[in-house]
Phi, psi and omega in degrees: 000345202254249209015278239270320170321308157003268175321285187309355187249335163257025158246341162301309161281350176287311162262028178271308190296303184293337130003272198254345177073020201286139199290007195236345164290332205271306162312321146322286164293346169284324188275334153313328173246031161283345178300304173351290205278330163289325181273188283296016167252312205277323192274349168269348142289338185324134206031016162302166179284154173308299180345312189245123199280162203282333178244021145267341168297315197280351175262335167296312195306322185297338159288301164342278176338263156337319186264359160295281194305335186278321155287335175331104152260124144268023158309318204274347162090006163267144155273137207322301199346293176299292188303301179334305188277000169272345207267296178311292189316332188276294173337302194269005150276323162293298199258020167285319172328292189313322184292324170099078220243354198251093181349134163290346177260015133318307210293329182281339169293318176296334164277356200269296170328319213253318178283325167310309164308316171287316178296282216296324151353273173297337148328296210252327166100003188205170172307118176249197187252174220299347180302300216277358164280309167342307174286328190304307191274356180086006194244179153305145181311316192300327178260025182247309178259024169265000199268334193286310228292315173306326197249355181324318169276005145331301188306322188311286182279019176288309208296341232209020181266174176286129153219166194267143181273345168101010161290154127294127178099009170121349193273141173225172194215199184215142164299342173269307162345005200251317196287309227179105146137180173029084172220014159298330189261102197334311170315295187288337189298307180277260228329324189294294177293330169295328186266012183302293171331296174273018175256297185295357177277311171327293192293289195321341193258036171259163179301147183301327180256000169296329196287254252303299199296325171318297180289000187272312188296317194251351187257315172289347203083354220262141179297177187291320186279332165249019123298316186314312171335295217270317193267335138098051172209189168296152144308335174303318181311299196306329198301318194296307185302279215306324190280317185332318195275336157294285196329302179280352174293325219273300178329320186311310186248021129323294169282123195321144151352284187301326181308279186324350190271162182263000000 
């Protein structure tokens, strides 16, 4: 019953805000969803450098947040949750940008890596293994997952980086688009589901246990660490497979759709 009271008290406020737009409803509504912002600040420190503190993610986030509550249609058939947390998260990803927060020689590893993956891909017609990235890039197995280990907090923002839709001129979209905004509009709306698509296509054609940490990670909620549990390995281990696995989704979704068929 104190649920369901709950419930009832913040769809009371939610339609007094929407309603009247009043600063003292909207205040309301931030500090009822602000743990949002501690929890989805807290899964986007996961391997960040220490230099970046925890309650500055949580003050990027609090922008989100507001601009979560100020656009929020629940016409549109999402739940604030779900828009919320694309919202925050895409804040403390702009502005870690803006800091510029990521070495240029990590961003270069990462690409290196990410182009390497996408060739052999088309190469080889299958995923390869960590010998033939290895051979690709000139290093040893060892300086291969000591290179993931480096760029390993990368992986924390790729799902949620520009990737390319395989347009000419340029066109792109982000996975929290996917999520939340433009879906009134017919255009974005197929751009939304094409990129739905060459993303569940992607992920399916990955090796099982990159697939697995993916969905444990973005679909279960499960930290790094009680993945590292369930496969019954470190955490340090899951961080290399989660960045191995952006990195090659992201490789993945270099190449235009047609480039890519086998």
């Amino acid at each position: 019953m104190e649920r369901q009271s709950g419930d009832a008290g913040i769809e009371g406020l939610w339609s007094r805000y929407r309603a009247n737009a009043s600063r003292a409803d909207r205040d309301q509504l931030i500090v009822h969803y602000s743990p949002l912002v501690k929890y989805v600040a807290g899964r986007v420190a996961v391997g960040l450098p220490q230099n970046v503190e925890h309650a500055d993610l949580v003050s990027y986030g609090m922008f989100g947040l507001i601009d979560a509550i100020d656009k929020f249609d629940p016409e549109r058939g999402f739940k604030f949750e779900t828009y919320a947390i694309s919202r925050i998260k895409g804040a403390i990803i702009d502005e870690l940008r803006s800091i510029d927060w990521v070495p240029r020689s990590i961003r270069s590893k990462a690409r290196a890596i990410e182009r390497a993956y996408s060739k052999l891909e088309n190469e080889l017609k299958r995923s390869p293994e960590d010998s033939e990235m290895a051979t690709e890039l000139g290093v040893t197995e060892t300086e291969l997952g000591q290179t993931l280990s480096q760029i390993s907090f990368v992986g924390i923002v790729a799902l949620d980086e520009v990737v390319n839709t395989g347009e000419k001129g340029g066109g792109s979209t982000t996975v929290g688009d996917t999520v939340a905004d433009k879906v009134n509009d017919p255009v974005a709306a197929f751009e939304v589901e094409e990129m739905k698509h060459l993303l569940a296509d992607a992920i399916n054609r990955m090796p099982d246990r990159e697939r697995l940490v993916l969905t444990l990670y973005y679909y279960e909620a499960l930290t790094l660490a009680e993945i590292g549990t369930v496969l019954g390995v470190t955490e340090s281990r899951v961080c290399q497979i989660h960045t191995k696995a952006i990195l090659q989704l992201r490789g993945r979704l270099i190449e235009p759709p047609a480039e890519r068929a086998t």
